[in-house]
N, C-alpha and C positions, 0 to 999 in steps of 0.2 A: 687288520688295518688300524684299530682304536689304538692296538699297544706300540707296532713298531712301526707302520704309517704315520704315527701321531710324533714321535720322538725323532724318523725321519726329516718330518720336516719342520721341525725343533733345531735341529741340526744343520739345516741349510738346503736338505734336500738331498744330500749326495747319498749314495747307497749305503746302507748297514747290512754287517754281518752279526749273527746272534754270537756274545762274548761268552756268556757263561750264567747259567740260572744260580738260583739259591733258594731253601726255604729257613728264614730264620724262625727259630724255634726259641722263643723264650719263657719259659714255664710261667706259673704264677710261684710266687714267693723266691723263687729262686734262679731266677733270667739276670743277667748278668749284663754290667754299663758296658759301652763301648767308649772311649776318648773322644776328641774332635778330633775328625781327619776328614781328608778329602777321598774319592776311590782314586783319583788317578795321582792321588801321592804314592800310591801302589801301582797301579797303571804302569806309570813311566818306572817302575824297575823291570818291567816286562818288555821294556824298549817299544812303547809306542811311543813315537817322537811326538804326535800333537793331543790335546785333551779332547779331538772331537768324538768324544764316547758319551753315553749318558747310561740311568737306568731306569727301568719305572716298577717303582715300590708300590703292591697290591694286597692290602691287608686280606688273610683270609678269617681275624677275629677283628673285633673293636679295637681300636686305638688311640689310648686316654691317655692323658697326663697320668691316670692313676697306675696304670700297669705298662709306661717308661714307651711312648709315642713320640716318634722321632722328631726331632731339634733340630733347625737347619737356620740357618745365617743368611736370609733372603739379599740376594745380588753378591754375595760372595763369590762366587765363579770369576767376576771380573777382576778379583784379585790377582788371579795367574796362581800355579802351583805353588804351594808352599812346602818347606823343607816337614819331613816326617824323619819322627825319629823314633828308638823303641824306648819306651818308661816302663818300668816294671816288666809285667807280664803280657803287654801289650804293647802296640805302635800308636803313633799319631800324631797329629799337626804340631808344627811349633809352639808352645803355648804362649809365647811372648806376642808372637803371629795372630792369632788367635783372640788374645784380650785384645789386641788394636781393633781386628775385626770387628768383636761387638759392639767397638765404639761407634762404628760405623752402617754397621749391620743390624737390622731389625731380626732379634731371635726367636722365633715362630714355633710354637709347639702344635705339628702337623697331627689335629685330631683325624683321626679318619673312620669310616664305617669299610665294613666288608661289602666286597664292588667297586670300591674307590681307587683310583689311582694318582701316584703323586709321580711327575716325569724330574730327573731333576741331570743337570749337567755334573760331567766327572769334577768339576772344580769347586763345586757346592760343596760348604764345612757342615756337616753335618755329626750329630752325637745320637745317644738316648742312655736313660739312666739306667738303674737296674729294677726290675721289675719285681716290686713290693708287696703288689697287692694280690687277691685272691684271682685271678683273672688270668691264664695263658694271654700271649700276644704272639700270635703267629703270620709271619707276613714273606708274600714271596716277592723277589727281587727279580729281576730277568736285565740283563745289562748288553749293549749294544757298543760296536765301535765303527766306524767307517772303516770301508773297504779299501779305500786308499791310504789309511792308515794302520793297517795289518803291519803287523812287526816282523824280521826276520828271524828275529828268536823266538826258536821253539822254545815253549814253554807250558805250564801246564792250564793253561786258558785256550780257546778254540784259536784256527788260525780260519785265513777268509774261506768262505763255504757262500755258495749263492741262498739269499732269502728269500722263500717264496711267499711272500704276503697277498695272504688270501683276506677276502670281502669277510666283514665283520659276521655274515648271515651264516659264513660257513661253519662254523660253532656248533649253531642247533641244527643244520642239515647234515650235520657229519652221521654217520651211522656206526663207526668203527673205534671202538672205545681204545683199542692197542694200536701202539706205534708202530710204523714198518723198519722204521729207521732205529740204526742204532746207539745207543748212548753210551757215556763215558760218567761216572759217578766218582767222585772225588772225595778221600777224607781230606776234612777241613785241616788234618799234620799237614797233607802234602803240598799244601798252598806258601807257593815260594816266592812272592809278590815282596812281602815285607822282610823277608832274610837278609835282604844286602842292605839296610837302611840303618845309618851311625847309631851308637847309644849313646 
């Protein structure tokens, strides 16, 4: 209920389907920046036509300015999508887009402890640098999208599957440490969200 109950109705209420987890993994000395981008700059090349998706990012280390704690542009969502495109070796928001943004945008460096949750909407610009210091920075992501807005292309992100969101208590009363259910694990090559986007 705390994680996808809470972003539910963040969202307006209308039902979520689980999109797709992630655990980023950024070493210490050698974690590597990400650009500004939005997710649903990626999103909508998977043909979800609306941004009602979000995520909620759960540190499982500390997360400092020191070892690159994610950067986000508080009320940036209300921007509307922005054009992404690829630079180098990577994709991401328009940067012309982008410096307006911070003119208008308070730029927030989300410290966070392990337990913490940050909920944030797919249209939030969000960055983090590269990770400098002595310190891993590991954080898992878990991302949601409305059921009514499941895309018709197959693609490599989940399609609608019903949610069963259980009471927060069910956690420590669970006794069964393995899943029944089966999963689908993904190399981060095969993530085809950002392949159709201009250079």
């Amino acid at each position: 209920q705390k994680v996808a109950g809470t972003l539910q109705t963040l969202l307006g209420g209308y039902e979520l389907y689980h999109y797709h987890s992630k655990l980023m993994m950024k070493e210490a000395e050698i974690g590597g920046a990400h650009l500004w981008h939005q997710d649903y700059g990626y999103w909508y090349q998977n043909e979800c036509l609306t941004p009602d998706m979000g995520s909620v990012f759960m540190p499982v280390d500390k997360c400092t300015t020191q070892n690159s704690c994610l950067q986000v542009l508080a009320g940036s969502h209300k921007l509307g999508r922005v054009e992404h495109y690829h630079m180098g070796d990577q994709s991401g928001a328009d940067p012309d887009r982008v410096r307006l943004a911070k003119e208008k945008c308070e730029h927030i460096y989300v410290e966070m402890e392990p337990g913490d949750a940050l909920f944030f909407h797919s249209n939030v610009l969000h960055t983090s640098d590269q990770n400098k210091s002595q310190m891993r920075r590991w954080v898992l992501i878990t991302s949601y999208n409305q059921a009514r807005n499941c895309p018709g292309k197959k693609h490599h992100h989940a399609d609608y599957h019903p949610l069963n969101i259980l009471p927060n208590s069910a956690l420590s009363e669970c006794d069964k440490m393995d899943s029944t259910l089966p999963k689908d694990f993904m190399d981060p090559k095969d993530d085809h969200s950002a392949r159709s986007l201009k250079k």
